[in-house]
C-alpha positions in Angstrom: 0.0 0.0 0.0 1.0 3.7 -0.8 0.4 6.6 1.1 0.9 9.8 -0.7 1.8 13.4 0.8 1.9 16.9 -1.7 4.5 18.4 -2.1 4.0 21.7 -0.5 6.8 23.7 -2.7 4.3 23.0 -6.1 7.7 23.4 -8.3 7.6 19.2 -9.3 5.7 16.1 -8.6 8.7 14.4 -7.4 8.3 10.8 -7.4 12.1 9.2 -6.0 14.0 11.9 -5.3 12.0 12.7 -1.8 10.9 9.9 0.3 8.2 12.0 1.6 6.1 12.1 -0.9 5.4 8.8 -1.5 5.7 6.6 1.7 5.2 2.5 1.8 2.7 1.1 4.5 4.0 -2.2 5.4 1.4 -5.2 5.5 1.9 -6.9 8.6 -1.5 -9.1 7.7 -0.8 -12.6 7.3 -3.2 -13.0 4.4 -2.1 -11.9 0.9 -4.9 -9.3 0.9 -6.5 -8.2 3.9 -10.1 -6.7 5.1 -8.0 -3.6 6.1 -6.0 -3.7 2.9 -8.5 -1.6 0.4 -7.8 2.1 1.6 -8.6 5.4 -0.3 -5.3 5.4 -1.1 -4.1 2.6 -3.5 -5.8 -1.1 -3.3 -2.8 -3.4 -5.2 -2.5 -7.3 -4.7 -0.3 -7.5 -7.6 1.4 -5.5 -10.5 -1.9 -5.8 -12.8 -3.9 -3.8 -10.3 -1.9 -0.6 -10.6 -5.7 1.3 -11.5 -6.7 1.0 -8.2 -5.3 4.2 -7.0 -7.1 7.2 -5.9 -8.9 9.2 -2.8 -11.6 11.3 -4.3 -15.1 11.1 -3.2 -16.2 8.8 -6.0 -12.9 6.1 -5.4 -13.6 5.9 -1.8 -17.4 5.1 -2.5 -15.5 2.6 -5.4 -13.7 0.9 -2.7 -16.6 1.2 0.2 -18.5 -0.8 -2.4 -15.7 -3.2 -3.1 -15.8 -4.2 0.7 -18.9 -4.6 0.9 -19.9 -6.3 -2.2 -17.6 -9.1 -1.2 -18.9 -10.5 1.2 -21.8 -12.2 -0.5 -22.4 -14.0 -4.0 -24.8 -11.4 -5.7 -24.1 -10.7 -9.2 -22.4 -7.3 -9.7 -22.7 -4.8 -12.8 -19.5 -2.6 -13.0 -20.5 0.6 -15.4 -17.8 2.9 -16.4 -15.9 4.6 -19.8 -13.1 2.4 -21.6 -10.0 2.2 -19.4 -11.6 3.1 -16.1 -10.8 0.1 -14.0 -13.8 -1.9 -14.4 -11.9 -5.8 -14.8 -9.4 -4.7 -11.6 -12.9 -3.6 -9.9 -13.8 -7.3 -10.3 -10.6 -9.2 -9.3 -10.6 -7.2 -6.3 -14.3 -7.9 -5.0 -13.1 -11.7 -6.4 -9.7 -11.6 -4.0 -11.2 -10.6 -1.0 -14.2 -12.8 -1.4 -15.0 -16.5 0.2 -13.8 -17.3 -3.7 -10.5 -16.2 -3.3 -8.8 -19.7 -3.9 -11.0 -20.4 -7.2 -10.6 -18.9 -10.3 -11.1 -15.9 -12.3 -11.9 -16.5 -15.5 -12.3 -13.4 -17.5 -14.7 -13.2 -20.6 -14.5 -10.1 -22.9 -17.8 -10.5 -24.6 -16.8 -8.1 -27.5 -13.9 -10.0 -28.9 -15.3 -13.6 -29.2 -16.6 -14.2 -32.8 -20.6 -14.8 -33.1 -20.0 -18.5 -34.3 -18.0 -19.3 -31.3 -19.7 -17.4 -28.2 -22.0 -20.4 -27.3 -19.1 -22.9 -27.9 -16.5 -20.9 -25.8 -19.0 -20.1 -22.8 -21.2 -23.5 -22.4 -18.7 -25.8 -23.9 -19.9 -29.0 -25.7 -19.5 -32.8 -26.4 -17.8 -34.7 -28.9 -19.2 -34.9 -32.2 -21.7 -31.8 -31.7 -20.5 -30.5 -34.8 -18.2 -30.9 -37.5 -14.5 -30.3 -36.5 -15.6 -31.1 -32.2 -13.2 -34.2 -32.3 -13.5 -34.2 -28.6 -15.1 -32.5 -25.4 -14.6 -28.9 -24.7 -14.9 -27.5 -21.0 -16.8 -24.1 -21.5 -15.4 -20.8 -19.5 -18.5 -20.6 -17.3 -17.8 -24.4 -16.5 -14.2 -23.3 -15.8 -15.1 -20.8 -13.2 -17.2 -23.3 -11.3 -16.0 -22.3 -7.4 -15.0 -18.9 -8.0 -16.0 -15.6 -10.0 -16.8 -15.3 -14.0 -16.1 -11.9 -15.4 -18.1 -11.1 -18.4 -16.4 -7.8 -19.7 -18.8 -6.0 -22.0 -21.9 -8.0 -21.7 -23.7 -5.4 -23.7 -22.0 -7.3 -27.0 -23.6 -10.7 -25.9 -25.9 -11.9 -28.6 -30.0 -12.1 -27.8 -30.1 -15.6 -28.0 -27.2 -16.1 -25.5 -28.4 -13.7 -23.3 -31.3 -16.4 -22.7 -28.7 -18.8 -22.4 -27.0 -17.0 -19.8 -30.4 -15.8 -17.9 -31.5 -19.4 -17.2 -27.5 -20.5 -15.8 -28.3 -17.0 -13.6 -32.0 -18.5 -12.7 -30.8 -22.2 -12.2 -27.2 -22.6 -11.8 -26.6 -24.8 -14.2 -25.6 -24.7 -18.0 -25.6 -27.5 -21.5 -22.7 -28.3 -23.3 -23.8 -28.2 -27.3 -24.5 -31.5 -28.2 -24.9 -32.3 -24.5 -28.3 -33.4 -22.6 -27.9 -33.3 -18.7 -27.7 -29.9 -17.3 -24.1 -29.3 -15.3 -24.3 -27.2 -11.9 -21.7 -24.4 -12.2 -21.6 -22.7 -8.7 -20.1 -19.5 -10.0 -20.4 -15.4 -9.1 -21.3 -13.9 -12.1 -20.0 -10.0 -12.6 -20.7 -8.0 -15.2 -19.5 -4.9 -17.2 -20.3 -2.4 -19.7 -18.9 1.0 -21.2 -22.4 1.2 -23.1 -25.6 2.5 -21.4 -27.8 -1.2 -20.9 -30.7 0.9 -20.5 -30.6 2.5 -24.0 -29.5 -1.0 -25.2 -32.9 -2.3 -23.6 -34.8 0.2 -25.5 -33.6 -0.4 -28.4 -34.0 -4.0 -28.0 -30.7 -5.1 -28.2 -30.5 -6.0 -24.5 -33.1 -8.1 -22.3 -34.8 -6.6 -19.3 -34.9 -9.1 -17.4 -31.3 -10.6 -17.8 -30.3 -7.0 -17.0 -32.2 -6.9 -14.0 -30.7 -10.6 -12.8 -26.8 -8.8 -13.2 -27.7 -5.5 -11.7 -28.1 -6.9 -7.9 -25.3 -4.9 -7.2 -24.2 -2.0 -9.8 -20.7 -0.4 -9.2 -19.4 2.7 -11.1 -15.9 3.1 -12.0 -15.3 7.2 -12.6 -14.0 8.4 -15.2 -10.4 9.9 -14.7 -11.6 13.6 -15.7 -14.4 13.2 -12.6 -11.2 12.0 -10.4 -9.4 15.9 -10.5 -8.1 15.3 -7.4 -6.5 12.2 -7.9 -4.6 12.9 -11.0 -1.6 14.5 -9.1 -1.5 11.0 -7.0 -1.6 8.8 -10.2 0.8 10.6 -12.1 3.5 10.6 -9.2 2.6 6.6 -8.2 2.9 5.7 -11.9 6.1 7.8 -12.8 7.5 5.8 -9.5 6.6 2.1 -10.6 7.4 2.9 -14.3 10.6 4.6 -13.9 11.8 1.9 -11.4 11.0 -0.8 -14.0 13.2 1.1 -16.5 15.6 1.6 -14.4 15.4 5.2 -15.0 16.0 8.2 -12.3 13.5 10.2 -13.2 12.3 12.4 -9.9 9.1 14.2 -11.4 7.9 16.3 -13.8 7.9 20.2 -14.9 5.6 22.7 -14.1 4.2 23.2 -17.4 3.9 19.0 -17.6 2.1 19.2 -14.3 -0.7 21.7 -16.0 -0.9 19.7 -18.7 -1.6 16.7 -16.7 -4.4 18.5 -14.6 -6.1 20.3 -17.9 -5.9 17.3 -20.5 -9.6 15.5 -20.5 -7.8 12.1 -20.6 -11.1 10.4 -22.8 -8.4 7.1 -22.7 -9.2 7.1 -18.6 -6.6 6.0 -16.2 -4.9 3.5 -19.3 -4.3 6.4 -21.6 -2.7 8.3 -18.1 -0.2 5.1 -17.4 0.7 4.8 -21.6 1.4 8.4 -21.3 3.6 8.0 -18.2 5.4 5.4 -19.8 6.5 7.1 -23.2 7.7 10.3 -20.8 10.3 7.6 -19.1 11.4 6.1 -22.1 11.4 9.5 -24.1 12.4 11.8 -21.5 16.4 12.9 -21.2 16.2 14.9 -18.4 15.4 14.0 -13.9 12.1 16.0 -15.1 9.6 14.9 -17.9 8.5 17.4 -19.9 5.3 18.3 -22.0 6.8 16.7 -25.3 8.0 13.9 -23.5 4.4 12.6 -22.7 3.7 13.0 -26.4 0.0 13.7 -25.6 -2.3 14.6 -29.0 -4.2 18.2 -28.3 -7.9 17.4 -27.6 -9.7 17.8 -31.2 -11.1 21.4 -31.5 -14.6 22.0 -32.4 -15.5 19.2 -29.0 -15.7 20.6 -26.3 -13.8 18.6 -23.2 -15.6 16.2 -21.0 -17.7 18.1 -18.1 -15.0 17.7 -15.0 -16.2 16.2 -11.5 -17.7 19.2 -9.6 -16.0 19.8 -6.2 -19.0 18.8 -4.3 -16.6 18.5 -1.2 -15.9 22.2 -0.7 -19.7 23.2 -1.1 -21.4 23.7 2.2 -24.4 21.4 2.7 -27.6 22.9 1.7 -26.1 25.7 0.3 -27.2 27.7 -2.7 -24.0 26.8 -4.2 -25.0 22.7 -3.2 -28.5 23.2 -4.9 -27.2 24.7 -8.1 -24.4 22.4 -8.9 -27.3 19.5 -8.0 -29.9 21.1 -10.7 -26.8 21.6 -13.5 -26.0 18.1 -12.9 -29.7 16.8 -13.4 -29.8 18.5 -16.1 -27.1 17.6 -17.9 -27.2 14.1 -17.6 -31.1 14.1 -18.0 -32.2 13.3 -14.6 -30.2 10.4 -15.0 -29.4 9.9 -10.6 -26.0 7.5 -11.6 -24.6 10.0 -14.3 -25.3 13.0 -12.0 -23.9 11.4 -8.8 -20.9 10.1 -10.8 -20.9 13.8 -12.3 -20.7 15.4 -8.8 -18.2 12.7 -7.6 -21.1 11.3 -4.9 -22.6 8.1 -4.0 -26.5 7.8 -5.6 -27.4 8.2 -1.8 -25.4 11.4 -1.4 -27.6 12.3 -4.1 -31.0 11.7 -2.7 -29.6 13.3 0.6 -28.5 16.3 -1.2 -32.3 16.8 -3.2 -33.4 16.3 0.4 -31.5 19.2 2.3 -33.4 21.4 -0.5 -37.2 20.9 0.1 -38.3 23.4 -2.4 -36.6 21.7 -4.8 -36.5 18.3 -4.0 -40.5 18.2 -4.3 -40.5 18.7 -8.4 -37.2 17.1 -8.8 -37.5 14.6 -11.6 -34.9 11.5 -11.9 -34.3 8.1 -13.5 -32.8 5.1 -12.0 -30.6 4.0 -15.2 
C-alpha cells in the first residue's frame, strides 16, 4: 500500500527523489490481501492492479462498495468509460471474497466471434458438430467455485443472453451437443462502457437478464471526474514505471504538471499510465517534460468532457449545493447515476443532497438507469 503526501513547494511532482512524498505502508497481515488492505489510497495485490489508486469522493465510495460487495455471491454490474478500471474492480471484490482460492476466468464478450460465443462459454460434447473431435470444458464451466467476469456484456448476442439468464436463474448450464444440465456454482459479474438501459430500449438487451446482473451495480469514474486524484496517479505511476526502466527520473515540470491537470484524458486511467510510460522512455532529463508525454491536443470543435464538480468544498444545503445539484440533473437528463458520478457522490449522497433542499426536491425529476 501507498500513502501519498503533496508536495508543499508546487515546483515538481517528485516521485524518488523525496521519500516524503510517497511513503510505503508495510502489511503486517498474514493473508495476501486483507479486510483492512483496500484504503482510499491505493488497493494493489499485484502489478496488474496498478488502476486502483485514488482518494476522491467517487474512489472511496469505489472501494466502500468493493468491501462490501464481497462479502456475499450477488451478481455485480460494473459501469464505467473504456479504461476506467472496471476488470481490476472485479478481481478485487473476487480476492477478498469467500472465492479467493478459485478462479477468475475473465470473458470479454466483445472480442469472441458470433459463431463461437456459445461454444467458448457453455462448452460442448464430442461430435456436436463438425471439426468437435472431442469434449470442450466451457469458460462458465471453468469458473465453477469462484468468479466469472463477463467484460462487455452489452456485446452478448439475444439468443445467448437467454442462455445466460436461465444459468443465472438455475445454476446450471448445457454443453452443445450435451443433454444433462451441469451445476456451475459460480459469481457472475458483469461490465459495460455502453448504457444497458438505452440497449434495452432499443431491443438489443433483455430486461430481465439485466435486472438478474444488476443486484449490485458499481461505477468506475472516469479519470476527468477524479481531478483530485490525478496528481496521486501521475506521481505513483512515474514511481513504478521509472523503477522498471531503471530510469532516475524524480518528477515532472511545471508546465507537464498543468498539462496533466487540464488534458480530458477520454483514454481514462490506461491512456494516463501509456502516457507516463513514453515520458520515461522518451524523456532525457530528472524532469519529464510536455513533449516527453507526447499527448495529441484534444480535437477542436468538441468541447472537453464536463470535470467532476467539487462537491466537497460546497457547504451542505447551500445555494451553491442546490445549483451544482440542478446543473447536474440536467445535464445528464435526470439520469441519478450520471449526475452522482458527475458530482463525484454516491446515488445516496444524491438523494440526501435533493433532500436538504425541500423546495426543490419536491418537483425534482430523476431516472434510476
Amino acid at each position: 500500500m501507498v500513502t501519498y503526501h503533496r508536495n508543499s513547494s508546487g515546483a515538481a511532482w517528485n516521485s524518488s527523489s523525496d521519500n516524503r512524498h510517497l511513503q510505503p505502508i508495510p502489511d503486517n497481515s498474514s493473508s495476501a490481501v486483507s479486510n483492512d488492505s483496500l484504503t482510499a489510497g491505493q488497493f494493489e495485490k499485484s502489478d496488474h492492479q496498478e488502476f486502483m489508486v485514488g482518494e476522491c469522493p467517487a474512489m472511496k465510495e469505489v472501494f466502500y462498495r468493493i468491501r462490501r460487495f464481497a462479502q456475499c455471491d450477488a451478481p455485480i454490474l460494473i459501469s464505467g468509460e473504456t479504461g476506467t478500471g472496471k476488470e481490476l474492480a472485479a478481481q478485487a471484490v473476487h480476492q477478498r471474497s469467500s472465492r479467493a482460492k478459485g478462479p477468475f476466468i475473465a470473458i470479454n464478450c466483445a472480442a469472441l466471434p458470433a459463431s463461437l460465443i456459445a461454444s467458448e462459454l457453455f462448452g460442448y460434447e464430442k461430435g456436436a458438430f463438425t471439426g468437435a473431435a472431442g469434449r470442450k470444458i466451457g469458460l462458465i464451466e471453468q469458473a465453477n467455485g469462484g468468479t466469472l467476469f463477463l467484460d462487455e456484456i452489452g456485446d452478448l448476442p439475444l439468443d445467448l443472453q437467454g442462455h445466460l439468464l436461465r444459468f443465472l436463474q438455475e445454476q446450471t448450464i448445457t454443453r452443445i451437443g450435451g443433454h444433462l444440465p451441469i451445476q456451475v456454482d459460480a459469481r457472475v459479474i458483469s461490465a459495460s462502457h455502453v448504457q444497458l438501459d438505452e440497449a434495452m430500449i432499443a431491443g438489443t438487451f433483455r430486461h430481465d437478464l439485466f435486472y438478474r446482473l444488476n443486484v449490485l451495480p458499481l461505477h468506475m469514474p472516469a479519470l476527468r471526474e477524479r481531478e483530485s486524484d490525478i496528481e496521486l496517479m501521475a506521481t505513483f505511476f512515474l514511481r513504478k514505471i521509472s523503477a522498471e526502466f531503471g530510469r532516475d527520473v524524480s518528477g515532472f515540470t511545471a508546465a507537464t504538471q498543468n498539462l496533466i491537470r487540464s488534458y480530458p484524458w477520454p483514454g481514462n486511467v490506461r491512456e494516463l499510465i501509456a502516457a507516463i510510460r513514453r515520458g520515461v522512455v522518451m524523456g532525457c532529463e530528472p524532469l519529464i517534460s510536455e513533449e516527453d508525454l507526447g499527448l495529441q491536443p484534444h480535437p477542436s470543435g468538441q468541447p472537453a468532457p464536463p470535470r467532476k464538480l467539487a462537491t466537497q468544498r460546497l457547504r451542505a444545503g447551500s445555494l451553491q449545493e442546490r445549483n451544482a445539484l440542478q446543473q447536474a440533473l440536467a445535464r445528464n437528463h435526470h439520469n441519478v447515476t450520471k449526475a452522482a458520478a458527475e458530482l463525484g457522490v454516491s446515488r445516496v449522497t444524491l438523494y440526501r443532497m435533493a433532500k436538504r433542499h425541500a423546495e426543490f426536491g419536491g418537483t425534482l425529476h430523476i431516472r434510476e438507469h
